[in-house]
Structures are given as C-alpha cells and as structure tokens.
N, C-alpha and C positions, 0 to 999 in steps of 0.2 A: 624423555620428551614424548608426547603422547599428542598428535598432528590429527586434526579432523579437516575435510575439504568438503563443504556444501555450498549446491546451488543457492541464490536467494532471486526469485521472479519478481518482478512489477506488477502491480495492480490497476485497472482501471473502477471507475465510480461507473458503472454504468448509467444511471442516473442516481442524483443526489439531493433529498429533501430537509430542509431544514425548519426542526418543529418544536422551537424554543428553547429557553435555558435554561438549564435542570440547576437543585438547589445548591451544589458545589460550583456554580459560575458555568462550567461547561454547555457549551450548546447539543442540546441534542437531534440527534441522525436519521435517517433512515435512508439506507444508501444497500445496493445490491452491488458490490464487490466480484471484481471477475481477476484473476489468473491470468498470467501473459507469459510470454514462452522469453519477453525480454529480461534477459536477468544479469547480475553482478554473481561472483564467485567471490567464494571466505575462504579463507586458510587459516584456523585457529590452532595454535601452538600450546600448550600449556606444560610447563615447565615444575613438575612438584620439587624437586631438590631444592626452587627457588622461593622467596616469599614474599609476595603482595608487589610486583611490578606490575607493568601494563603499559605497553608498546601497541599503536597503530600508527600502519601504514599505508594508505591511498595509492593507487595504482589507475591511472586513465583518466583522471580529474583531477582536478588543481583548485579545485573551488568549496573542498569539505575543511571545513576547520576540524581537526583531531581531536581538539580540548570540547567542541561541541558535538561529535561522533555518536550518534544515538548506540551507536555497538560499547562504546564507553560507560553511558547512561544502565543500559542494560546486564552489564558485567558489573557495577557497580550496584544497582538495586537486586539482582539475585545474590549475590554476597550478602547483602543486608539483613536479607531475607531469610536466606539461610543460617547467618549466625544467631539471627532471633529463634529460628524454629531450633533451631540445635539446642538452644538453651533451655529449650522448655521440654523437647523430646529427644529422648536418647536414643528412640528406635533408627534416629535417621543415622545412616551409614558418615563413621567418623567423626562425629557429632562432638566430641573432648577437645578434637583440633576445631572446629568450625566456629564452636560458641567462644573458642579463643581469638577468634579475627585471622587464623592463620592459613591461610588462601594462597596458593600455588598463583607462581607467573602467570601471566597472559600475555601475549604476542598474539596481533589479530592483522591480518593483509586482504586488504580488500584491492580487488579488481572490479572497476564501477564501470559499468556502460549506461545503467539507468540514470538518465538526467537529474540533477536537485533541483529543487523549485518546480517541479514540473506538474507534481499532485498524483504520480504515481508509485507513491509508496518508497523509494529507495532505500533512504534514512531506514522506515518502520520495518521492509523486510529483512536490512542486515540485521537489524536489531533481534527480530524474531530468529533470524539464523543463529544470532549467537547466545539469545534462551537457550533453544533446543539443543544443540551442542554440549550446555552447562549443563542442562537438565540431564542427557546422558551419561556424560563424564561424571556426575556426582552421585551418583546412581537413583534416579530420579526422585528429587526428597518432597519432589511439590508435585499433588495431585496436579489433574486438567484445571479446576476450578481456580486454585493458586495458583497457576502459571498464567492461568489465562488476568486474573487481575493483576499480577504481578507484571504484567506485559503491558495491562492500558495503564500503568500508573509510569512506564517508559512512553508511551506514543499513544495515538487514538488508535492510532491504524495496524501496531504491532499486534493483537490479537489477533485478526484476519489471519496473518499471516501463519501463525501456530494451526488455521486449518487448512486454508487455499483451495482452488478450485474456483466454486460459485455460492455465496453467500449472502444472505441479507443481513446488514450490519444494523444496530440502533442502538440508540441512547448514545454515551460516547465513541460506542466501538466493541465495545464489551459483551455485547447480546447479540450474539453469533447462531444464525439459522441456517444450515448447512443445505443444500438447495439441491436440484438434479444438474447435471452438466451443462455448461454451454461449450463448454470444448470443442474446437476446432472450425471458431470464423475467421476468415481470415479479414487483418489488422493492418491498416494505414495509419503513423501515429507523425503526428508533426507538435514538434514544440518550439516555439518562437526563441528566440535568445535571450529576449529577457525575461525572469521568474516575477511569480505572483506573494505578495507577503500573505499569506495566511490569514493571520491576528487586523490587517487591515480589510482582507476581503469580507472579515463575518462583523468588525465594526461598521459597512457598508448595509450588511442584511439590517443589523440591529436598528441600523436609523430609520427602517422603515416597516410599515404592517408586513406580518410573514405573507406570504401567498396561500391560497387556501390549500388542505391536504385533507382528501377525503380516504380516509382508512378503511371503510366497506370496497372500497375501488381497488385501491394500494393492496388489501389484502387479498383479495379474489385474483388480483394478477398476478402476486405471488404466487400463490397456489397453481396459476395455469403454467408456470414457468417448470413445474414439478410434472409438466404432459410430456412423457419422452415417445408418445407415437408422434409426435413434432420434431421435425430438425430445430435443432438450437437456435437458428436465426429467425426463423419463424414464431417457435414461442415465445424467443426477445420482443419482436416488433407484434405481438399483437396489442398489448398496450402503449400504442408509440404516443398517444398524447400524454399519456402519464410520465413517459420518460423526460423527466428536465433536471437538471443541473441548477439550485437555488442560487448557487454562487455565480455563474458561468457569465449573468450581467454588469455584476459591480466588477468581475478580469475585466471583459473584456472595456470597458469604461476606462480602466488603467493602462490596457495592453492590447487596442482596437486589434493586429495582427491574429488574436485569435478567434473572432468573429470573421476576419478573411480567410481563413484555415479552415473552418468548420462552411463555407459558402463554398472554396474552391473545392472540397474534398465531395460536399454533393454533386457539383457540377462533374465529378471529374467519374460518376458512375457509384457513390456508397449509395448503401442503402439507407444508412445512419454515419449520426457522423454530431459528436456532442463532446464536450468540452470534461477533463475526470478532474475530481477534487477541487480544489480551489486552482488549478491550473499551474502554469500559462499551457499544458500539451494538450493535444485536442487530436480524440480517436474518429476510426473510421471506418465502420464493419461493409462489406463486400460479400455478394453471392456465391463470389468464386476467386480462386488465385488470379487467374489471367487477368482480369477487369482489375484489381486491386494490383499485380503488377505493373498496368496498362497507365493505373492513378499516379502509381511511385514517378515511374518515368518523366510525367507529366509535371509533377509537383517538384519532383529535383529540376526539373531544368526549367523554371517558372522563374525569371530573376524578380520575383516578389519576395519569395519564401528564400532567397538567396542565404540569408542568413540566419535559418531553419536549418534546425538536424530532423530528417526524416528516419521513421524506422518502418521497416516491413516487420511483421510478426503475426501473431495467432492466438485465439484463447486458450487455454490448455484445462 
C-alpha cells in the first residue's frame, strides 16, 4: 500500500464578476481567487495488489453524499484520461496496464472542516488534492495544460486549486493568472446554516441585464495588485468600488442572513467584508489580529448569528 496525506485549503472569491455565457452553456468568470489557511486533510491509500475499488470516507460532516464526492469525480475522470493517453502513447509509464482499464484500489478519508454550500471551494479543493496525488503516484502522465483541463472538466474551481495562493481566474475557471501574494490578512468568515444552490443563484443573474464590466479598470487593477512595495491589504482595497460579488444579491434574496453578516462584520471593525462565490459564507479582512479577534468574540456571542459557524483564519 503506498499512503499519501495532504493538506486541501478553502478559497475565497475576493470579488466575483460575471460576463456571460460562453458557447459550451457555461457562464463565464472573472473572479481573483485567494488561499485560506482553512483546510480539510486527505489520506489517500492506493492499494496496487488490488483492482479497480474505490472507498470514501467523510470524517467531520454528515452532509457530503460519497456517490456525489467530487474526490470520486476526480479519480474517475483521471482514470479515463489516462487509459486514453496510454492508448495512444506508450511513452507514458505502465501504459500496457492502463490502456487495459486495470487501475489499482483507491481508499480516500477525508477529514472536512470547510463548510459545503458555503462557495469556498471544499468539494473543488479535495478534488484538486486528489489530481495531484494521482498525478504523482502515476508518474506524472499529464502535462500542466492536461491536468489543468482535466480538472475543470471535475469542477470550475478545481483548477485554482492545482495553483493556490492568489489568482485571477476567467472564463470557466480554466485561465489561471498567477498574481503577487496577498498572504497574511487576517480573516473573519461567518457562514449562515443554510447553503446557497449554485445553478439557481446564476438562473437569478440570467433573468436579468449583466452589470456593467469595464475591463480597462478590471485590468489596470489587476496589475496594481502585482505592487509588492504595498502591504496586501492595501493593494486589495485600492480598487474597493471594483470589488463586487455578481452573485452576492440574488444569496442574499434567498438567504437575507448573509447580508446581516457582511453589515455586522463592518460594524464590528473590517475593513472589507463581501460575500465568496455564490455563497451563503461571507468574509472579513481586518488591519490586524486583535480587531479581528475583537470581531470573533463579538459575532460568536451575537444571538443572531446563533446559529452561524464562525471561523478565524488568514490568507496564505
């Protein structure tokens, strides 16, 4: 048996623009991706004496269905992947077994802290944990470019995670701009109890005119995000009117609580403080730990947000 253990981090949208429908149905993105120090742990087993099983097991949540597991999705489309390429190229290591479908065990244990439904990536990071993993273990058969599609064709959000840090993501997810750091704000993140459907938050955009997106703006601020004589929080907020979340109206319409979250979280001393992905959790960057420990205190013991999971954390 041959055991790998990796981290998988959460991601937040720092902000997220949505700028139509690209010709495969898919909506397309433009969203700057940031790294959080909040993460789930993998234990991936693989078993070669054995062939073609595949065991998951959830550890900390009660609410991921196994048969829908994106770490499932993901073991299953690099398998596919790989007995295609095997077929056609022999350079790839063991390629005789592979283009035969004959695929060692999998046993995969996931320890979840990152909330589901929440729009911080959990689903797309294990997934990405368990590419990388395969990709290892097989002795890497798939360039960056093939892993990298090979990943948005599991999730939008699973490519991000094949880089992490700080990113601008677009189009589905796919077109990945690796950015300077923002590493090290600290992070108030509140997620309300009940999750946001995805597929119903972007039939919400659809039924109406997008919002304007000026891309001489969008890109110049990019670029200024790339000034490292700037602390990270400073080059975040200089384009603060730019920063909006497309989605963050039709949540909160479904799920008012997080419009309360992103009001008590300014009051309570952020500097920013905006809604990631299509929700329901809603972040909250701080000048400093103290004030941002000063918020936790405040917010856990707020009996509004009663039944709220709070998290303290950091961008990494």
């Amino acid at each position: 048996m041959d055991s790998y253990e990796i981290t998988a981090n959460a991601k937040l949208n720092l902000f997220l623009r949505v700028r139509g429908i690209l010709s495969n149905g898919y909506h397309s993105l433009y969203s700057v991706m940031q790294e959080i120090d909040l993460a789930d742990t993998i234990t991936i087993n693989i078993f070669p004496e054995r062939e073609n099983g595949f065991d998951i097991k959830c550890i900390g949540r009660n609410d991921i269905d196994p048969k829908k597991n994106l770490c499932r999705k993901a073991r299953d489309r690099f398998f596919s992947s790989l007995r295609k390429k095997a077929a056609t190229d022999p350079s790839v290591p063991n390629a005789r077994l592979w283009k035969k479908g004959r695929f060692p065990n999998i046993e995969i244990v996931l320890t979840k802290v990152i909330p589901s439904e929440s729009g911080m990536g959990g689903g797309s990071s294990d997934a990405a944990a368990t590419l990388m993993v395969l990709q290892e273990h097989f002795g890497n058969p798939f360039t960056d470019e093939e892993l990298n599609q090979l990943a948005v064709n599991v999730g939008a959000d699973v490519p991000f995670f094949l880089y992490g840090g700080t990113c601008l993501c677009e189009r589905v997810g796919e077109d990945i701009t690796d950015l300077s750091s923002l590493a090290g704000i600290p992070l108030l993140i509140v997620k309300p109890s009940k999750g946001v459907s995805t597929p119903e938050c972007f039939r919400a955009i659809d039924s109406k005119p997008l919002p304007e997106f000026d891309e001489g703006r969008y890109s110049a601020y990019v670029s200024g995000l790339n000034d490292e004589d700037k602390d990270p929080l400073t080059r975040f907020l200089e384009g603060e009117d730019l920063l909006t979340n497309d989605l963050e109206i039709p949540s909160i319409e479904k799920i008012p609580e997080i419009g309360l979250a992103i009001k008590a979280l300014l009051d309570s001393g952020a500097a920013f403080s905006r809604m990631t992905g299509s929700g329901s959790a809603v972040f909250a960057m701080y000048e400093n730990e103290e004030t941002r420990d000063a918020a936790f205190d405040k917010i856990k013991n707020d009996s509004e947000f009663s039944g709220c999971e709070v998290f303290v954390s950091k961008t990494i």
